[in-house]
C-alpha positions in Angstrom: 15.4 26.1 -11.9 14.3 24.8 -15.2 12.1 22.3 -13.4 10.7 24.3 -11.0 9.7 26.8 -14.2 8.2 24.1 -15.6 5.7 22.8 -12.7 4.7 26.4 -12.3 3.7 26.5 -16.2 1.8 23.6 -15.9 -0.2 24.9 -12.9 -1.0 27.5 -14.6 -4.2 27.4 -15.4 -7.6 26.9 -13.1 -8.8 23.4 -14.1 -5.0 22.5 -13.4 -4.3 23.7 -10.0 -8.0 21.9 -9.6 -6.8 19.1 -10.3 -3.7 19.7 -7.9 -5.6 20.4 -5.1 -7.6 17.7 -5.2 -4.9 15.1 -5.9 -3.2 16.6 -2.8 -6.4 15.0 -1.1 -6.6 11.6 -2.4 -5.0 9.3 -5.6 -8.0 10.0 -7.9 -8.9 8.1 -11.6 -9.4 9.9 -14.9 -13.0 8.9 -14.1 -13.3 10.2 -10.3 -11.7 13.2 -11.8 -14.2 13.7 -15.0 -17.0 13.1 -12.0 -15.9 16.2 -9.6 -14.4 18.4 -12.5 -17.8 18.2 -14.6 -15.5 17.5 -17.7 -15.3 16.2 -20.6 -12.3 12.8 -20.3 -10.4 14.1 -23.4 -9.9 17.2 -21.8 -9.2 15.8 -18.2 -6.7 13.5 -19.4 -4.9 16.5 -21.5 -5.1 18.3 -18.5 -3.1 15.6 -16.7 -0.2 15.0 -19.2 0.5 18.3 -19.1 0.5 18.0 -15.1 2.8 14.6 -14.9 5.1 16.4 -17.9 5.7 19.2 -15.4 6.5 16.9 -13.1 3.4 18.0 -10.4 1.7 14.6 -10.6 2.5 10.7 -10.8 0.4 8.2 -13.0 0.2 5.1 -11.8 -1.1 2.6 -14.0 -3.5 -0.3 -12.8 -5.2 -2.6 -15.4 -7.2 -0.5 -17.4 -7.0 2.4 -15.7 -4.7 4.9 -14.3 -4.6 6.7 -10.9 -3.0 10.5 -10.7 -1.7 11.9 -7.1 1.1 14.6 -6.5 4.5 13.5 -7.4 6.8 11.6 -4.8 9.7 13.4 -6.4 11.0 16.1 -3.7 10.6 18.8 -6.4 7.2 18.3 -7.3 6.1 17.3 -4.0 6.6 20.9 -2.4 5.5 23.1 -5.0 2.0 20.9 -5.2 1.8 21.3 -1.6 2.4 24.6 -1.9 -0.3 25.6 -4.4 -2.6 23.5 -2.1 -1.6 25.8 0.6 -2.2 28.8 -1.2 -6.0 27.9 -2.2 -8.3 29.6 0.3 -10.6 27.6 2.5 -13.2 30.1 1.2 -13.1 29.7 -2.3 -16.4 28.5 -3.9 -15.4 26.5 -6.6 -12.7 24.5 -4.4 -15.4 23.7 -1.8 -17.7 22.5 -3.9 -14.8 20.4 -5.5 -13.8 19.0 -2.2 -17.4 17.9 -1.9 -18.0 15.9 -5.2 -14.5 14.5 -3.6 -16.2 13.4 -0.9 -19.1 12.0 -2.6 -16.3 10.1 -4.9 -15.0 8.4 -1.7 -18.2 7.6 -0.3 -18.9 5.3 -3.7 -15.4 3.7 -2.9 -16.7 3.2 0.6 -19.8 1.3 -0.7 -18.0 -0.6 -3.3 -15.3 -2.2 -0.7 -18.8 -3.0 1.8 -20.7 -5.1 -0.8 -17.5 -6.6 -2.7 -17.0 -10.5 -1.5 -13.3 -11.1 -1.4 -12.9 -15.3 -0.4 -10.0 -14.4 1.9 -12.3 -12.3 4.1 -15.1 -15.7 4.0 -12.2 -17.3 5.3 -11.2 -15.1 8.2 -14.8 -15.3 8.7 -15.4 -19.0 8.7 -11.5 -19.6 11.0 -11.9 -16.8 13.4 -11.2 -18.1 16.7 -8.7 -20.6 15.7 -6.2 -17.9 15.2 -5.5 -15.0 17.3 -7.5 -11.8 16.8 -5.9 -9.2 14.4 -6.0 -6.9 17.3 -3.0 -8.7 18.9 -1.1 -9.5 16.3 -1.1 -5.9 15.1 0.3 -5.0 18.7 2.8 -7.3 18.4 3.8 -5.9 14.5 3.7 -2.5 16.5 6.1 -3.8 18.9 8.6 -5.3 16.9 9.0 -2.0 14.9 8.3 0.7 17.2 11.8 2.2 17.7 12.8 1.6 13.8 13.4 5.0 11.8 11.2 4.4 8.5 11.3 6.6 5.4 9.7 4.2 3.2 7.3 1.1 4.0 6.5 -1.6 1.5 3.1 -4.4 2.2 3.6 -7.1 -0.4 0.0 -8.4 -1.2 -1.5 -5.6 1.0 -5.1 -6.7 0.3 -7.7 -4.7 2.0 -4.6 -2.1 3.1 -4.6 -3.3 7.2 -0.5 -3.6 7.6 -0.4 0.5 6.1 -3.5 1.4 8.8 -1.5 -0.2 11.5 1.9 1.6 10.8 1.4 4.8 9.0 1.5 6.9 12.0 4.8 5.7 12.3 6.6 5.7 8.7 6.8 8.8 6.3 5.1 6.9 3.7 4.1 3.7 2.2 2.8 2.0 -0.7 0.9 -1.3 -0.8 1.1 -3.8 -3.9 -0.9 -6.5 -4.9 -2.5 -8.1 -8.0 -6.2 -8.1 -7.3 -7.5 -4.4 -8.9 -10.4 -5.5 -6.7 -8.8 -5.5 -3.3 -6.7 -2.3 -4.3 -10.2 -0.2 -4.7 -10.9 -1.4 -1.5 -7.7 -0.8 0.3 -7.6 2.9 -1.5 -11.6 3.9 0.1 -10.1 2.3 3.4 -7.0 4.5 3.7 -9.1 7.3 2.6 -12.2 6.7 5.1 -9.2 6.8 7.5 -7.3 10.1 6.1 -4.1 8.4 6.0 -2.3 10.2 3.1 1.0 9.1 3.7 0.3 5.4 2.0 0.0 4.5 -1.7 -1.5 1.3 -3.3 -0.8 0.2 -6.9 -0.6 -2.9 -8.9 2.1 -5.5 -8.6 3.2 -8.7 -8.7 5.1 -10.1 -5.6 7.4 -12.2 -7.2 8.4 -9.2 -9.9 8.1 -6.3 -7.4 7.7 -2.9 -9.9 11.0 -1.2 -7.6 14.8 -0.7 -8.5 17.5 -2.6 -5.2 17.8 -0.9 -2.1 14.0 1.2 -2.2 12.8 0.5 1.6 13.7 0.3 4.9 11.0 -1.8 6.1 8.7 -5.0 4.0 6.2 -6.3 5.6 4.4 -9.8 4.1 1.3 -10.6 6.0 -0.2 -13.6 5.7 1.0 -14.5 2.3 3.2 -17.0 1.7 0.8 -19.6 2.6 -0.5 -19.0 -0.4 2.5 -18.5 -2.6 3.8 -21.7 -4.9 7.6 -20.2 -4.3 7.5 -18.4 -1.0 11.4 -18.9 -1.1 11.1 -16.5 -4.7 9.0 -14.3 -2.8 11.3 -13.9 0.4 14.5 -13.3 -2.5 12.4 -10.4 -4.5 11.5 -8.7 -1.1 15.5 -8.7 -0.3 16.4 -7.5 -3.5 14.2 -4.3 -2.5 15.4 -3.6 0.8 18.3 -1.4 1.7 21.1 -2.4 4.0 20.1 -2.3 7.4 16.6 -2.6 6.8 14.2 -4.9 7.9 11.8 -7.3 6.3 8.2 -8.5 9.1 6.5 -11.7 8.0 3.7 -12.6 9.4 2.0 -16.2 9.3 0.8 -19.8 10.7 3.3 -21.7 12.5 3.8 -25.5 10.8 0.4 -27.5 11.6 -1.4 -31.0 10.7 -4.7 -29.1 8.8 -4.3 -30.3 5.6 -8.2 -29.5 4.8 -7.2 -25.6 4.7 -5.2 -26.6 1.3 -8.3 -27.4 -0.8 -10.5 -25.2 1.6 -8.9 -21.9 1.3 -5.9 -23.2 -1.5 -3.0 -23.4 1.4 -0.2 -24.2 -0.8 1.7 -24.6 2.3 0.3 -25.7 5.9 2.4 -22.8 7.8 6.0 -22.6 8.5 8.2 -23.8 11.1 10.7 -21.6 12.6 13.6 -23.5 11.4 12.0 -23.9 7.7 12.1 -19.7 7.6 15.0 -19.3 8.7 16.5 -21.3 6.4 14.6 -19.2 3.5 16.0 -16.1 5.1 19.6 -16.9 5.7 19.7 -17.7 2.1 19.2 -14.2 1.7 21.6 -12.7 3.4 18.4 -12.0 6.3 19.0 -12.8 9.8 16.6 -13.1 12.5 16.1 -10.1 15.0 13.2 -11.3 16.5 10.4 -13.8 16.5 7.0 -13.9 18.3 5.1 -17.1 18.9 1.4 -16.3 19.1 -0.8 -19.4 20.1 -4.2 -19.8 19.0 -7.6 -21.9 19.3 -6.3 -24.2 16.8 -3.8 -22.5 14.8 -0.9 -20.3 15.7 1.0 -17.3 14.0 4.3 -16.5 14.0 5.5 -13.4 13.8 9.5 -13.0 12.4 11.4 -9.8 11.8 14.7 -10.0 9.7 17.7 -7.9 9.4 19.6 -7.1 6.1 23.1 -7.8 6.6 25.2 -4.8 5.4 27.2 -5.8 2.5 
């Protein structure tokens, strides 16, 4: 009761419940917020204490700033989307929030189209010599289709495609990565799509920011290549799935280019099937299934690993 109490005393007041709504739309900075509320920051970000202390809000922090949404906790959760609910269409001031919101996401939009990220000059310069993104995400679809997910984790979830593919089929998800570059751009991608049920944040995949047992599906997409201890990234991503849950990597099968390692800084020229699942036995992951996908040149592989129950 106390809790509940406590939410409602926060919301109480109009720039609050606001702010509410329109972190019920989208995960907004102090900045975006100042922009649409026509604010002053100081009083913004005292706005927004008060709103995380009363539990209606999460803060997530990412390098130098911070990004505000309505709490994950069940709690908070409903009564935010409850005051959403009860905000009329009609109202004037609302409306006219909801389009300085859109204008916000339209700068995002622009901001992801001119940025220059060197792993999208490099699916640029190899298309072909893989296969198109259009079938492996149908295969990724099909190797996860009939699995019950509450909670989906992307390790290195650059530009946010794994949590486009699957988020009509998981209750939520959150994307980590450590570029704050590629997370604005994955964040005005999920929102030019309306997918609200995924999150991005900062992390680091070999320190992943989540207590044991938080997921029931991982998905690492074309990572490890790049990873100096892909064995240390396989470990952390078991530590963070529950029993019975699944963990999908996706990337090249073993191959002879060695010019992709100064190229595109390939610490590793793909992996055979044998060397992952040796890295996955190791963590108490065995193999369910495994897709072969030839290409041009290169192929991907495509493996999805159980958690043995303990």
């Amino acid at each position: 009761m106390e809790k509940l109490l406590q939410g409602l005393r926060a919301a109480a007041e109009p720039t609050r419940l606001r702010i509410i709504a329109l972190c019920g739309h989208a995960e907004l900075s102090v900045n975006e917020l100042v922009t649409i509320l026509g604010q002053t920051q100081p009083r913004v970000s005292r706005h927004l204490k008060l709103l995380v202390e009363g539990g209606l809000l999460q803060r997530n922090k990412e390098g130098s700033r911070a990004y505000y949404r309505l709490s994950n906790e069940a709690e908070g959760l409903s009564l935010g989307q409850m005051l959403n609910d009860l905000i009329p269409d009609n109202d004037e001031l609302h409306s006219l929030d909801l389009s300085r919101l859109s204008s916000v996401k339209a700068e995002r939009v622009r901001y992801a189209e001119s940025y220059a990220d060197p792993y999208f000059q490099e699916i640029t310069n190899l298309r072909g010599l893989w296969p198109p993104d259009e079938i492996i995400d149908e295969y990724i679809l099909e190797m996860v289709k009939d699995r019950s997910v509450q909670h989906l984790l992307d390790v290195g979830t650059g530009a946010g495609r794994i949590l486009k593919v699957l988020a009509s089929f998981i209750e939520k998800g959150t994307g980590i990565d450590n570029s704050l570059e590629m997370l604005s751009i994955a964040r005005a991608r999920l929102d030019q799509e309306g997918i609200r049920n995924c999150q991005v944040r900062v992390g680091d995949m070999y320190r992943l920011p989540f207590g044991r047992n938080s997921f029931d599906l991982i998905t690492i997409n074309s990572l490890l290549r790049y990873a100096d201890q892909p064995k240390k990234v396989i470990a952390e991503a078991a530590r963070v799935l529950k029993e019975g849950g699944a963990l999908l990597i996706v990337d090249l099968a073993a191959h002879d280019l060695s010019e992709l390692r100064d190229e595109y800084s390939h610490s590793w020229l793909g992996f055979s099937e044998f060397e992952m699942s040796e890295m996955l036995t190791k963590e108490s992951l065995s193999v369910s299934k495994l897709k072969h996908i030839d290409g041009q040149k290169l192929s991907l592989c495509i493996w999805l690993a159980l958690r043995d129950h303990c």
